[in-house]
VOSELO-154706 format. One record per residue (C-alpha): residue number from 1; chain; residue in one letter; x, y, z. Coordinates in steps of 0.1 Angstrom, whole numbers, plus 5000, padded with zeros to 4 digits. Example, Ala and Ser with C-alpha at 12.3 -4.5 7.8 and 13.67 -1.06 7.14 Angstrom:
2
<node i="1" ch="A" aa="a" c1="5123" c2="4955" c3="5078"/>
<node i="2" ch="A" aa="s" c1="5137" c2="4989" c3="5071"/>
! end
This chain:
323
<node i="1" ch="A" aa="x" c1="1879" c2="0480" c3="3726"/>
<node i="2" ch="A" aa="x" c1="1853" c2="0505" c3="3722"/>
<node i="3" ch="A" aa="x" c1="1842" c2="0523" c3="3685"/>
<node i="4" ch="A" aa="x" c1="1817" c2="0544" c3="3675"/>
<node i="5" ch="A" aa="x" c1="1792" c2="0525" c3="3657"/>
<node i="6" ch="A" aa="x" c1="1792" c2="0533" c3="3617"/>
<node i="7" ch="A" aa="x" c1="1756" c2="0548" c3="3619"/>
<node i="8" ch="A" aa="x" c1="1767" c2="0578" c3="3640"/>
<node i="9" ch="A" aa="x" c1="1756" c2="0611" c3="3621"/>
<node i="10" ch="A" aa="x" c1="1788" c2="0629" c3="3603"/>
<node i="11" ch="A" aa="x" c1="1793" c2="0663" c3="3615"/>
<node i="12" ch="A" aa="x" c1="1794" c2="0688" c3="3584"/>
<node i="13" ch="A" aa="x" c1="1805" c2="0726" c3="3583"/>
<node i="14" ch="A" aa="x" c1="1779" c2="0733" c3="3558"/>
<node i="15" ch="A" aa="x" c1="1760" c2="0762" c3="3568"/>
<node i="16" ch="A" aa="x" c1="1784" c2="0771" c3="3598"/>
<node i="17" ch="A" aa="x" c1="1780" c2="0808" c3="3610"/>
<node i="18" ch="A" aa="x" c1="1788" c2="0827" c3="3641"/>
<node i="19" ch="A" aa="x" c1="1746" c2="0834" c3="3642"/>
<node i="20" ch="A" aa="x" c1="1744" c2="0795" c3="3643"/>
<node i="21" ch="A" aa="x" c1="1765" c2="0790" c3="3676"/>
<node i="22" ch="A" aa="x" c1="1760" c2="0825" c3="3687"/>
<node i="23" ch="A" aa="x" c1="1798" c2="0827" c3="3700"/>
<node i="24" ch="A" aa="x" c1="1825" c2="0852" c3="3695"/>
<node i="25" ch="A" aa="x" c1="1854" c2="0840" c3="3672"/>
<node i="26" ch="A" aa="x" c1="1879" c2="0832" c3="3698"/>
<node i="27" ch="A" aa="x" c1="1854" c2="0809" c3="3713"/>
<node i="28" ch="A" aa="x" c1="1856" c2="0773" c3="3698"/>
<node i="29" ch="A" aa="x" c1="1835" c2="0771" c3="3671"/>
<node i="30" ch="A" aa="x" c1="1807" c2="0746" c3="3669"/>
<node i="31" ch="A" aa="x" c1="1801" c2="0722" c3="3639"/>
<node i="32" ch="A" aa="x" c1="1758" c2="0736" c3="3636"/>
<node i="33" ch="A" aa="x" c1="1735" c2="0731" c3="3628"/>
<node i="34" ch="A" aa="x" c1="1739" c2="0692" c3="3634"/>
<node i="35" ch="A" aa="x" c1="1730" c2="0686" c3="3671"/>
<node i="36" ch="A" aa="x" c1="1742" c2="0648" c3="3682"/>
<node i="37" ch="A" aa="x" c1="1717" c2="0627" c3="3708"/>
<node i="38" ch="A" aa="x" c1="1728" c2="0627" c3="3748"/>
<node i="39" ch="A" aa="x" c1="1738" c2="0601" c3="3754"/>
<node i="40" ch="A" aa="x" c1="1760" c2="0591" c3="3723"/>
<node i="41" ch="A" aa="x" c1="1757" c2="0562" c3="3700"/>
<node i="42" ch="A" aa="x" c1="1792" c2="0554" c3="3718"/>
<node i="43" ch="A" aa="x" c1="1797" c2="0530" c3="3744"/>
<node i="44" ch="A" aa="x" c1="1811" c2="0545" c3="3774"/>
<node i="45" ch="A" aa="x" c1="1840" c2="0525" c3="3786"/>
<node i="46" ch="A" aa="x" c1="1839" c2="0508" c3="3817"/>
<node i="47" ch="A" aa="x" c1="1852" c2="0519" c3="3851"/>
<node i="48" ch="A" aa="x" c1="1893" c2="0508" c3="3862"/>
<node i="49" ch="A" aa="x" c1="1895" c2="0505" c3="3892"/>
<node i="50" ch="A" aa="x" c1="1932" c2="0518" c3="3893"/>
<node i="51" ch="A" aa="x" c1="1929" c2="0543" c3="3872"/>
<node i="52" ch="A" aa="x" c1="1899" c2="0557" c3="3895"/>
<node i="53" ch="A" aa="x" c1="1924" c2="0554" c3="3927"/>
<node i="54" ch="A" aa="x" c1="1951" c2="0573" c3="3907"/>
<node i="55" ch="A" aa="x" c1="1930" c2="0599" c3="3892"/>
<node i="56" ch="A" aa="x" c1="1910" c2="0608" c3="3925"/>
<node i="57" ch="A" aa="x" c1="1933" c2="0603" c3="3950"/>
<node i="58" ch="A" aa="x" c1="1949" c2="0634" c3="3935"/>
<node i="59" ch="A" aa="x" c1="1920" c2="0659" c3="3936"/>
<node i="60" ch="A" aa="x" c1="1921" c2="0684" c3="3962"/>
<node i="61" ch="A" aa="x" c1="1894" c2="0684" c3="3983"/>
<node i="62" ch="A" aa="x" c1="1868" c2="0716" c3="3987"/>
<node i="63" ch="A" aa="x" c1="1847" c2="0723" c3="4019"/>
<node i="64" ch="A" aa="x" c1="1812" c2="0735" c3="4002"/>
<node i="65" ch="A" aa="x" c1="1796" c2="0765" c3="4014"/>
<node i="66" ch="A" aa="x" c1="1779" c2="0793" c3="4000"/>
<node i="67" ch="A" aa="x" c1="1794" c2="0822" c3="3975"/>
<node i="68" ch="A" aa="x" c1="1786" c2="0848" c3="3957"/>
<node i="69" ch="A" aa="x" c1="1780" c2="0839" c3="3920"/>
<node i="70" ch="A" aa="x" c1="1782" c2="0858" c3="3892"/>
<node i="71" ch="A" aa="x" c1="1793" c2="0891" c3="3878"/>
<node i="72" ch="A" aa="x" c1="1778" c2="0926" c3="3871"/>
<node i="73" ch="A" aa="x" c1="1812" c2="0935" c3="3853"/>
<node i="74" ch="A" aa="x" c1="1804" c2="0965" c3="3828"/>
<node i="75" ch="A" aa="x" c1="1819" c2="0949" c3="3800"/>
<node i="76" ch="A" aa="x" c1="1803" c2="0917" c3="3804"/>
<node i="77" ch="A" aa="x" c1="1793" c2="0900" c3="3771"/>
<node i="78" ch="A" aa="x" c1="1752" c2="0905" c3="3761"/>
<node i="79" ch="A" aa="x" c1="1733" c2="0870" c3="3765"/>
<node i="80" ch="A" aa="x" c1="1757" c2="0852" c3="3788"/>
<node i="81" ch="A" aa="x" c1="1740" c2="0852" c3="3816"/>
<node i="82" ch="A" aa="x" c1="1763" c2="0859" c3="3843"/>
<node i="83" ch="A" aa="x" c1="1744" c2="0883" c3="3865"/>
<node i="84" ch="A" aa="x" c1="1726" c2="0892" c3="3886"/>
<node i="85" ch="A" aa="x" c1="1754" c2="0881" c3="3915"/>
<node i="86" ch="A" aa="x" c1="1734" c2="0862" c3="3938"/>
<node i="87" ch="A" aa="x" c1="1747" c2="0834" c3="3967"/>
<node i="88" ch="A" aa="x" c1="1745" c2="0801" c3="3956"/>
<node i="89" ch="A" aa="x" c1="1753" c2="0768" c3="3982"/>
<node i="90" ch="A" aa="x" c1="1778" c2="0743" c3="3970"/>
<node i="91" ch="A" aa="x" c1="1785" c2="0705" c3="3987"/>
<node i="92" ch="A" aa="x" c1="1820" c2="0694" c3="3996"/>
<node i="93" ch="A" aa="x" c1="1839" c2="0679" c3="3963"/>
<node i="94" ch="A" aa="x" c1="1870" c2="0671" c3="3949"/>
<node i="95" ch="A" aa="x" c1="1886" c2="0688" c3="3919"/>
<node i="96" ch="A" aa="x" c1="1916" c2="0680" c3="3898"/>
<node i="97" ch="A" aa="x" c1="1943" c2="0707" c3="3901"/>
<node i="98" ch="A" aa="x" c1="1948" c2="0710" c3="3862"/>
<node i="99" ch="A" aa="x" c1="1931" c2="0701" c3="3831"/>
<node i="100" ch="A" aa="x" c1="1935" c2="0665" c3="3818"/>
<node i="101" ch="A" aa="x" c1="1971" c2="0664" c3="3800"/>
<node i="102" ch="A" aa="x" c1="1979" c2="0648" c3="3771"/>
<node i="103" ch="A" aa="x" c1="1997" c2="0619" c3="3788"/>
<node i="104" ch="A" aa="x" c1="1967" c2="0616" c3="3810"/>
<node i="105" ch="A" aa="x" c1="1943" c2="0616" c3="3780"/>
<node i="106" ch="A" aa="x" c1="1973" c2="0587" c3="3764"/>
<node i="107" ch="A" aa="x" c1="1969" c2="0567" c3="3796"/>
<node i="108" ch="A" aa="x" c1="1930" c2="0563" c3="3792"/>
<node i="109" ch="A" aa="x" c1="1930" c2="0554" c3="3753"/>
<node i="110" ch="A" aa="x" c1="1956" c2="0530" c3="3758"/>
<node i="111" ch="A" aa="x" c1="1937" c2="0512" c3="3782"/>
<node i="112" ch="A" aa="x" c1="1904" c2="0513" c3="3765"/>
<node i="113" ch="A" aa="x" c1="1914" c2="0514" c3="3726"/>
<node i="114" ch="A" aa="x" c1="1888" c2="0545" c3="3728"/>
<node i="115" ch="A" aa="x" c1="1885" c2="0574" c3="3696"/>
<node i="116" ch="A" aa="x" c1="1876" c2="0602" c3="3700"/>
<node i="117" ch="A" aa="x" c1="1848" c2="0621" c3="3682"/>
<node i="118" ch="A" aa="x" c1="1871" c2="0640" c3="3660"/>
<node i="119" ch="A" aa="x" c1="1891" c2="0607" c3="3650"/>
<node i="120" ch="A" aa="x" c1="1854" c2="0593" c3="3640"/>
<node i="121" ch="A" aa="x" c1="1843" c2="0623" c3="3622"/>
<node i="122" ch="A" aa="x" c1="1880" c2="0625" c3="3606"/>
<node i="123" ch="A" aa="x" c1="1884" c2="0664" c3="3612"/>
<node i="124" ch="A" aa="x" c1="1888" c2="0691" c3="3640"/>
<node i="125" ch="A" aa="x" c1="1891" c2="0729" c3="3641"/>
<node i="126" ch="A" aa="x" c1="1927" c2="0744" c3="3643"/>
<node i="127" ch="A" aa="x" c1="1935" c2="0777" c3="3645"/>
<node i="128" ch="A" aa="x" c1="1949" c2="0795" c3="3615"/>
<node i="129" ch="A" aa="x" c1="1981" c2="0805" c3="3628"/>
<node i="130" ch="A" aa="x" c1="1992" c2="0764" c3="3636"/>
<node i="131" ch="A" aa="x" c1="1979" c2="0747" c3="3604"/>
<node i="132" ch="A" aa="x" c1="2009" c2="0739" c3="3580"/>
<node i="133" ch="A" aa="x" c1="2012" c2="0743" c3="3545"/>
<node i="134" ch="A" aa="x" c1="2004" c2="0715" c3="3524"/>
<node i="135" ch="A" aa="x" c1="1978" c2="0707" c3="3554"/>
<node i="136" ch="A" aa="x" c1="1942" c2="0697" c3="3540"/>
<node i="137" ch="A" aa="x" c1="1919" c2="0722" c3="3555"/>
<node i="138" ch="A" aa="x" c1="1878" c2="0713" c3="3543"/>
<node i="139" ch="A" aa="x" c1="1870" c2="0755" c3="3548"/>
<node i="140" ch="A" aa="x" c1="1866" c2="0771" c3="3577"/>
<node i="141" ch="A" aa="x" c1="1833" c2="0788" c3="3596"/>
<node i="142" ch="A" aa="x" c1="1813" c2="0815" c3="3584"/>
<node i="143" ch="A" aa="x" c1="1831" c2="0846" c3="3591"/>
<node i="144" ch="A" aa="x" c1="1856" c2="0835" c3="3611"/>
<node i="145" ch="A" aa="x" c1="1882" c2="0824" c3="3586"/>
<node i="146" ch="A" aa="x" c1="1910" c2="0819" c3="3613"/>
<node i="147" ch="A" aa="x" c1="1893" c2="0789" c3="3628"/>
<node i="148" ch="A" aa="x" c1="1901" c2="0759" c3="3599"/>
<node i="149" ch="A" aa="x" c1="1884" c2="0725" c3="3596"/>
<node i="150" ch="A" aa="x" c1="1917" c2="0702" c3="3593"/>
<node i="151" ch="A" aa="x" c1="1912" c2="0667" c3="3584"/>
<node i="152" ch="A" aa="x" c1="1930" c2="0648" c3="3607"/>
<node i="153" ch="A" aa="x" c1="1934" c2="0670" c3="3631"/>
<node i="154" ch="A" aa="x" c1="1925" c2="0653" c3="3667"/>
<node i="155" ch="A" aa="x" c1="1939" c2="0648" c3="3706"/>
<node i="156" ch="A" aa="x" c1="1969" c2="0631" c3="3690"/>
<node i="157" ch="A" aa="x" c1="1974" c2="0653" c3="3660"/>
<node i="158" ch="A" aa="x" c1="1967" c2="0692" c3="3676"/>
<node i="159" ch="A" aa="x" c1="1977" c2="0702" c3="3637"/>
<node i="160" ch="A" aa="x" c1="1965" c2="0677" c3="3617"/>
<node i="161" ch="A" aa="x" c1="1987" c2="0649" c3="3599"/>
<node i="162" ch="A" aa="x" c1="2026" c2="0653" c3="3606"/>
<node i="163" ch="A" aa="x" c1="2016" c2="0668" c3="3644"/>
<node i="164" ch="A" aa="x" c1="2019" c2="0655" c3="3675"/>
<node i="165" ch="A" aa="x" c1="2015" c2="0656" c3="3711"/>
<node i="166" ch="A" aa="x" c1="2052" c2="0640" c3="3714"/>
<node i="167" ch="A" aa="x" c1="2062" c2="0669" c3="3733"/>
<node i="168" ch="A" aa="x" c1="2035" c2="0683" c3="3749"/>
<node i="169" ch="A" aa="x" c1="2026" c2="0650" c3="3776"/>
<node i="170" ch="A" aa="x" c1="2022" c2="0677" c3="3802"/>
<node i="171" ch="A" aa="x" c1="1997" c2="0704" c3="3779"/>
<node i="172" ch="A" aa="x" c1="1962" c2="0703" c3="3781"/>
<node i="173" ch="A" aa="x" c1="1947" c2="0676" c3="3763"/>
<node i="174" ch="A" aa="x" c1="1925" c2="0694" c3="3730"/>
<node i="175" ch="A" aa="x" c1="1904" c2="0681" c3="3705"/>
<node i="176" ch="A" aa="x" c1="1881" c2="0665" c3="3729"/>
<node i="177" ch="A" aa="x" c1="1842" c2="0666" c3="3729"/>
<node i="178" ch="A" aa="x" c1="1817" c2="0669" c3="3759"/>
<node i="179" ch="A" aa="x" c1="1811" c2="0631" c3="3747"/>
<node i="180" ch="A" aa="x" c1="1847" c2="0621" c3="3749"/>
<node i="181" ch="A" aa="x" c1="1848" c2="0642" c3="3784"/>
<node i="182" ch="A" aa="x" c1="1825" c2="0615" c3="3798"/>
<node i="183" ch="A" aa="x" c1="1836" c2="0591" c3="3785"/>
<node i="184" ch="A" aa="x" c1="1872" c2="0591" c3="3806"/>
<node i="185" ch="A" aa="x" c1="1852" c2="0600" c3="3833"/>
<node i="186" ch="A" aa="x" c1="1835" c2="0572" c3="3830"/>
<node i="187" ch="A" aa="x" c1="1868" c2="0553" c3="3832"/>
<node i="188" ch="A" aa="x" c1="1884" c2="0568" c3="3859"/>
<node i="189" ch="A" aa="x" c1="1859" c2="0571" c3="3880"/>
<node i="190" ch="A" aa="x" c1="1851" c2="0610" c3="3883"/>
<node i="191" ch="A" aa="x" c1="1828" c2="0632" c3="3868"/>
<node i="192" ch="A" aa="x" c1="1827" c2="0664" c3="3853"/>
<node i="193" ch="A" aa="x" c1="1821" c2="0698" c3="3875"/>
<node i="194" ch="A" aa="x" c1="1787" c2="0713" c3="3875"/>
<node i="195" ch="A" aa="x" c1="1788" c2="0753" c3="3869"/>
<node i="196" ch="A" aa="x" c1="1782" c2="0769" c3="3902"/>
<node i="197" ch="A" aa="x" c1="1812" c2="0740" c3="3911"/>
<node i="198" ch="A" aa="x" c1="1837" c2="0749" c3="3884"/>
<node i="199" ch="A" aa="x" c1="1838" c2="0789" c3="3898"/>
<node i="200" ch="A" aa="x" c1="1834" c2="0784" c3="3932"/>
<node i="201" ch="A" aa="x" c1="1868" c2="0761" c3="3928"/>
<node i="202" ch="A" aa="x" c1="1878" c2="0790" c3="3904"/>
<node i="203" ch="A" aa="x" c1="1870" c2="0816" c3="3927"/>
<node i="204" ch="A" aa="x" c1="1894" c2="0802" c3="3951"/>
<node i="205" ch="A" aa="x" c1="1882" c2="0813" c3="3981"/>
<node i="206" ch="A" aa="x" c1="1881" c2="0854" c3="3969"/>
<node i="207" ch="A" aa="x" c1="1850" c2="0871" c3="3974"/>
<node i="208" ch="A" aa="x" c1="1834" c2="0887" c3="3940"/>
<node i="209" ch="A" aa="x" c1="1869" c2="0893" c3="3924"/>
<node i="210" ch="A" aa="x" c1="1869" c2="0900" c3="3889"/>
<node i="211" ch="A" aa="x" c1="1896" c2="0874" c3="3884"/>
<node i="212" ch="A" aa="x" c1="1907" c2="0845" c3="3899"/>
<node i="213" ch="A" aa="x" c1="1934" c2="0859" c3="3915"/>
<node i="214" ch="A" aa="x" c1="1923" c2="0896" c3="3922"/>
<node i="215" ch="A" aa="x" c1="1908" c2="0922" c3="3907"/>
<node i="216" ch="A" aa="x" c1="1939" c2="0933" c3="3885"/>
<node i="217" ch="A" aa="x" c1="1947" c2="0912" c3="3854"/>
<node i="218" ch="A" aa="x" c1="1986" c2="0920" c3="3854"/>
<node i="219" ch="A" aa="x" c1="1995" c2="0924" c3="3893"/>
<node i="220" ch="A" aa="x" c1="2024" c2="0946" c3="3893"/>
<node i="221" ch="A" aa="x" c1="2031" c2="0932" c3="3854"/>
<node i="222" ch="A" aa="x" c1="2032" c2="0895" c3="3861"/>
<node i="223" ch="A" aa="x" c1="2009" c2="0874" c3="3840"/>
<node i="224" ch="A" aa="x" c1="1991" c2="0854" c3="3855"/>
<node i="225" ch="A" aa="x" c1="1970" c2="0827" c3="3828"/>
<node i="226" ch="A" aa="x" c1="1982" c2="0820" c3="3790"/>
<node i="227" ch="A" aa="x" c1="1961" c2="0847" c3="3770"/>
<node i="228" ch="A" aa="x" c1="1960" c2="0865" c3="3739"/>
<node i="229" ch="A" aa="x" c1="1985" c2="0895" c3="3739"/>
<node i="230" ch="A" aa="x" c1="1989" c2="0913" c3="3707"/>
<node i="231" ch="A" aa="x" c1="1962" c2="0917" c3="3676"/>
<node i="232" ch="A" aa="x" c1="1937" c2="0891" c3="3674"/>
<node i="233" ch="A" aa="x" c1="1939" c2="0873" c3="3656"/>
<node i="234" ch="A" aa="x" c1="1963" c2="0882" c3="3630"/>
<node i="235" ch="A" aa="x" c1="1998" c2="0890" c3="3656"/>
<node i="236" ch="A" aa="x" c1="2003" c2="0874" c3="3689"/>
<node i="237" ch="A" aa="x" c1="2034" c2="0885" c3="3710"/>
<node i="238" ch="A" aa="x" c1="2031" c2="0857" c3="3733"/>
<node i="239" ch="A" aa="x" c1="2046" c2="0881" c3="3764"/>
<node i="240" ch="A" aa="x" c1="2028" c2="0853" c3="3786"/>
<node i="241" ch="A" aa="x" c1="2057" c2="0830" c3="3769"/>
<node i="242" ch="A" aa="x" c1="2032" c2="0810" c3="3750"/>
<node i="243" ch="A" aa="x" c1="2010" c2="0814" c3="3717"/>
<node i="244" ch="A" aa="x" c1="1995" c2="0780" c3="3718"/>
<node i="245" ch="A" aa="x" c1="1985" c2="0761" c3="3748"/>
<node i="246" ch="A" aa="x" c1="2014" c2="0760" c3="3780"/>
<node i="247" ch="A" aa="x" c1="2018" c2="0731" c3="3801"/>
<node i="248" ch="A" aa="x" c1="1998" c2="0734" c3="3829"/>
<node i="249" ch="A" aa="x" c1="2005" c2="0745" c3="3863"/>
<node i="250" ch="A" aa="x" c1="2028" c2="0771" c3="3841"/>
<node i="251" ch="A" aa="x" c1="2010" c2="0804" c3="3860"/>
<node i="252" ch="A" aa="x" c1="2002" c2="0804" c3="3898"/>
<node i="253" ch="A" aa="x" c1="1979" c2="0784" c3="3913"/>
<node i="254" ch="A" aa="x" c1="1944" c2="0802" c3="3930"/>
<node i="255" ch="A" aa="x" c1="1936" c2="0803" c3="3965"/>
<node i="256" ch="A" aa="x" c1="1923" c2="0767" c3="3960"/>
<node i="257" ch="A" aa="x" c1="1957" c2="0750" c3="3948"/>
<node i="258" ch="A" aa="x" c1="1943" c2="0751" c3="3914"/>
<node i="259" ch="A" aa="x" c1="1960" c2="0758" c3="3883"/>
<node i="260" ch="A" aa="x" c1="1945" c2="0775" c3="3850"/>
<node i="261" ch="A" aa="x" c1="1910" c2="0781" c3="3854"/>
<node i="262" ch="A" aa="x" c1="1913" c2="0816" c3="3833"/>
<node i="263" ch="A" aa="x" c1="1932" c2="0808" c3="3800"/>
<node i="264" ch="A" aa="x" c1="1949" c2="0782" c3="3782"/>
<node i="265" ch="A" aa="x" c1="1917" c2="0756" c3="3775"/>
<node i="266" ch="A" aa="x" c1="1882" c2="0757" c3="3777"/>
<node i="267" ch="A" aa="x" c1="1868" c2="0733" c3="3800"/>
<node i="268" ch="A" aa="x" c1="1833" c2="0714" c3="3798"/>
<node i="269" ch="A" aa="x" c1="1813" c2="0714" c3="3826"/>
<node i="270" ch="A" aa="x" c1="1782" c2="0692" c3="3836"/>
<node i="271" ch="A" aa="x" c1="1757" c2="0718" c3="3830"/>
<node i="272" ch="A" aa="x" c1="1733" c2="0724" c3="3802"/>
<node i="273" ch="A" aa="x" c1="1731" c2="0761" c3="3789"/>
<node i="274" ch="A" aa="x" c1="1695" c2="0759" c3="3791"/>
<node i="275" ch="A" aa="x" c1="1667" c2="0735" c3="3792"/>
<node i="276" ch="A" aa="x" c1="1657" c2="0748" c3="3759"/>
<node i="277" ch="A" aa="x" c1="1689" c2="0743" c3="3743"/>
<node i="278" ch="A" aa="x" c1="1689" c2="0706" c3="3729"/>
<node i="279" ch="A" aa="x" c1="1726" c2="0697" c3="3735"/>
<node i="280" ch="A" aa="x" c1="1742" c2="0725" c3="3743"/>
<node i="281" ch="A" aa="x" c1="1763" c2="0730" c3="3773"/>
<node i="282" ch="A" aa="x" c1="1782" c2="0756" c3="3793"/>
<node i="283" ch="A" aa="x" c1="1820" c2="0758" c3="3791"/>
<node i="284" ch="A" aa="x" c1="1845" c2="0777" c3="3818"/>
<node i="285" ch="A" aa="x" c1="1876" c2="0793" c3="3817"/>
<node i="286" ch="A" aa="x" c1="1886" c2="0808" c3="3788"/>
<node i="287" ch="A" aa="x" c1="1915" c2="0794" c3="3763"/>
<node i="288" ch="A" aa="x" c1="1946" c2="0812" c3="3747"/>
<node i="289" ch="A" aa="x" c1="1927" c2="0831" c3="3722"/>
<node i="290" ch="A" aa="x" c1="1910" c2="0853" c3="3743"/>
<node i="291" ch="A" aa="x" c1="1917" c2="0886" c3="3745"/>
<node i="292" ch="A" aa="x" c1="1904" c2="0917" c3="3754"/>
<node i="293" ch="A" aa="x" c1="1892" c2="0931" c3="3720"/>
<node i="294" ch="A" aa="x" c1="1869" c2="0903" c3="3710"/>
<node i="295" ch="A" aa="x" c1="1867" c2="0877" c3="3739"/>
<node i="296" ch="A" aa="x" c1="1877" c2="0886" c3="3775"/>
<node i="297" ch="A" aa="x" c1="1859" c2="0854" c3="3787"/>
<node i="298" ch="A" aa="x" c1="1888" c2="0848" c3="3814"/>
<node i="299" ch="A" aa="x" c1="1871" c2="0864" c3="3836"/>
<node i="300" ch="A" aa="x" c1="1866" c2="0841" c3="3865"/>
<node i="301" ch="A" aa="x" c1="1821" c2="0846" c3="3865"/>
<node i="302" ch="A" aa="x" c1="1823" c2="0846" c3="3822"/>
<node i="303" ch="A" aa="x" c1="1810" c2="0818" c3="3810"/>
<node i="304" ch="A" aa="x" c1="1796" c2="0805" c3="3771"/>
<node i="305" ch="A" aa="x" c1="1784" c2="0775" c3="3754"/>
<node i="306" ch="A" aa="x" c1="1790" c2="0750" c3="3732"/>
<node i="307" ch="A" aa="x" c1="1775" c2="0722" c3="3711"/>
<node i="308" ch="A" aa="x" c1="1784" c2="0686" c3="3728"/>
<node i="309" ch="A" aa="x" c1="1795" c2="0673" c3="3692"/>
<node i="310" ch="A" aa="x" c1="1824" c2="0703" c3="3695"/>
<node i="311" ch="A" aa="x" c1="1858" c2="0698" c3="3690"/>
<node i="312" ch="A" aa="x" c1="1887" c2="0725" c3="3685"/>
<node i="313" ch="A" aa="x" c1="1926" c2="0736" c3="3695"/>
<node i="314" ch="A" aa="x" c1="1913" c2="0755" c3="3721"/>
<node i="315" ch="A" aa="x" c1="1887" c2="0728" c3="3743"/>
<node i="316" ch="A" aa="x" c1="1897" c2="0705" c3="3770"/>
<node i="317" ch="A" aa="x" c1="1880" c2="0700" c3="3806"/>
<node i="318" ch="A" aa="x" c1="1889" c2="0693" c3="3839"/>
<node i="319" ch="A" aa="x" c1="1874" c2="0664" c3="3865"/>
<node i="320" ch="A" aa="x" c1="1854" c2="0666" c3="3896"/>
<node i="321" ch="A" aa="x" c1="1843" c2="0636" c3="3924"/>
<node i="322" ch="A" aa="x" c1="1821" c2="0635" c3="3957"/>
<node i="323" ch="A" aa="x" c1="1838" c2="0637" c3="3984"/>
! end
C-alpha cells in the first residue's frame, strides 16, 4: 500500500494571489508560493499488468504527421504563448477517448491503497457555488474569492465532507495533482500526452480551426463542450445542461473519436511551461468555468499552466501510450 511519507512539505494558502500563479480566476488556482520537488517524496506504484491491457487496449490509435500548431487568434490571452502558428511533427500514439472517470480513478486506488495529494495535504479548492453550508472552508485565494480551500475536499469528496462521487462513476475524475497523474500512469501502464500531442489529438484532424470542431463555437446553436454560460462567476444558466462537470463523452466527439478536449476538466500534460519555471507545467483544454468574459481558454491552441502540487474542482487529465 503506498503513502506519502510524513516529511512531505504541507501546502499553505498563505500568501496566494492571482500575481503568484499568474492565471485568470477560472483557471485552477495554485497553492504558491510552495513549489513541491519532481519527482515526489511518493512512491509511484508499480505497473498491473491487467490494468495496463485494459487501459491501453482502449486508446485510439493516431497516425503522427505534421500540423499546424498554434493560434494567432485576436483575443488570445497576453503571455500564453500560443503563437506564432508554425508546423510541428508528431510520432504515431495512442490516446484515451475521455478523461480518467471517477470509476477509473476508483479502480486504480483500490488496487494500490494510493492517496492522493489532496487526501495528504487534507484540503482542495472547490468552487464557491458547490461548497455547502456548514462546510469548513480555510479562506480562499487572493482576489478570487469564488475559488475556496475546503478541507476534505478530494477525488472522493468533489465538495468536501458529506460529498461524493457515488453518482458521478462516469464524470471526470477532479482533485487530482500532476503527481497523482503519474502516478496511475505508472500503474496502468501509459503516460501522460506531451503538448504538441494533446492538440494535434484535439485538433482532430482540422486544419488551424479555432475550435475543435470548427471555427464556430455554437454550430447552428448546438453546444458543443460543457462551458460557462451566464455571469461568471456569480449566475450560470447551465444551457449546456450542466454547471459542474458532465459525464464524459456528453458533447460530440472530434474528428479523432475523442471526447471533451475543450471544456469540462483541465487536463495535465507531460510538458513543462518553461525550463525556467521550477515545477510548473502546461495544462489543455479548458474546464466548466470558462467563459468568454474572463477565460475563453477552450479554444483548441489555448493553453496555461499550473503548479504540479495543484489540485482543484476543475483538474483532471487524460492518458497517452506509444504505439
Amino acid at each position: 500500500m503506498t503513502r506519502v511519507g510524513s516529511s512531505r512539505p504541507r501546502r499553505t494558502i498563505e500568501g496566494v494571489t492571482d500575481d503568484d500563479a499568474n492565471l485568470p480566476a477560472c483557471c485552477a488556482p495554485s497553492p504558491a508560493p510552495l513549489r513541491l520537488s519532481t519527482p515526489s517524496a511518493q512512491e509511484r506504484p508499480d505497473r498491473d499488468g491487467d490494468a495496463a491491457r485494459s487501459v491501453v487496449g482502449g486508446l485510439v490509435a493516431l497516425p503522427g504527421g505534421t500540423f499546424d500548431m498554434g493560434s494567432e487568434d485576436a483575443d488570445v490571452n497576453p503571455g500564453d504563448g500560443e503563437g506564432p502558428i508554425r508546423p510541428v511533427p508528431v510520432d504515431p500514439f495512442r490516446v484515451a477517448p475521455t478523461a480518467v472517470t471517477n470509476a477509473e480513478f476508483a479502480r486504480f486506488v483500490e488496487a494500490t491503497g494510493y492517496r492522493t495529494q489532496a487526501e495528504e495535504f487534507g484540503w482542495s479548492f472547490v468552487f464557491h457555488l458547490f461548497v455547502a453550508e456548514g462546510v469548513q472552508v480555510r479562506g480562499s485565494a487572493a482576489g478570487t474569492p469564488w475559488w475556496l480551500a475546503v478541507d476534505g475536499a478530494d477525488w472522493n469528496h468533489p465538495e468536501g465532507p458529506g460529498s461524493s462521487v457515488d453518482d458521478r462513476a462516469d464524470h471526470p475524475v477532479v482533485h487530482v495533482s500532476r503527481e497523482d497523474a503519474l502516478a496511475y500512469c505508472s500503474w496502468s501502464g501509459t503516460r501522460l500526452p506531451t503538448e504538441v500531442e494533446w492538440e494535434y489529438a484535439a485538433r482532430g484532424g482540422l486544419h488551424r480551426q479555432r475550435y475543435a470542431w470548427g471555427d464556430e463555437l455554437t454550430p447552428g446553436g448546438e453546444h458543443m463542450c460543457n462551458i460557462w454560460q451566464g455571469t461568471f462567476p456569480r449566475v450560470n444558466t447551465a444551457e449546456d445542461g450542466y454547471v459542474g462537470t458532465a459525464p464524459v463523452g456528453s458533447f460530440p466527439a472530434n474528428g479523432y473519436g475523442l471526447y471533451d478536449v475543450a471544456g469540462n476538466v483541465w487536463e495535465w500534460t507531460a510538458t513543462a511551461w518553461a525550463p525556467e519555471a521550477y515545477d510548473v507545467w502546461v495544462v489543455r483544454g479548458g474546464s466548466y468555468l470558462c467563459h468568454e468574459s474572463y477565460c475563453n481558454r477552450y479554444r483548441v491552441a489555448a493553453r496555461t499552466r499550473n503548479t504540479g502540487d495543484s489540485s482543484s474542482g476543475n483538474t483532471g487529465f487524460r492518458v497517452v501510450a506509444d504505439s
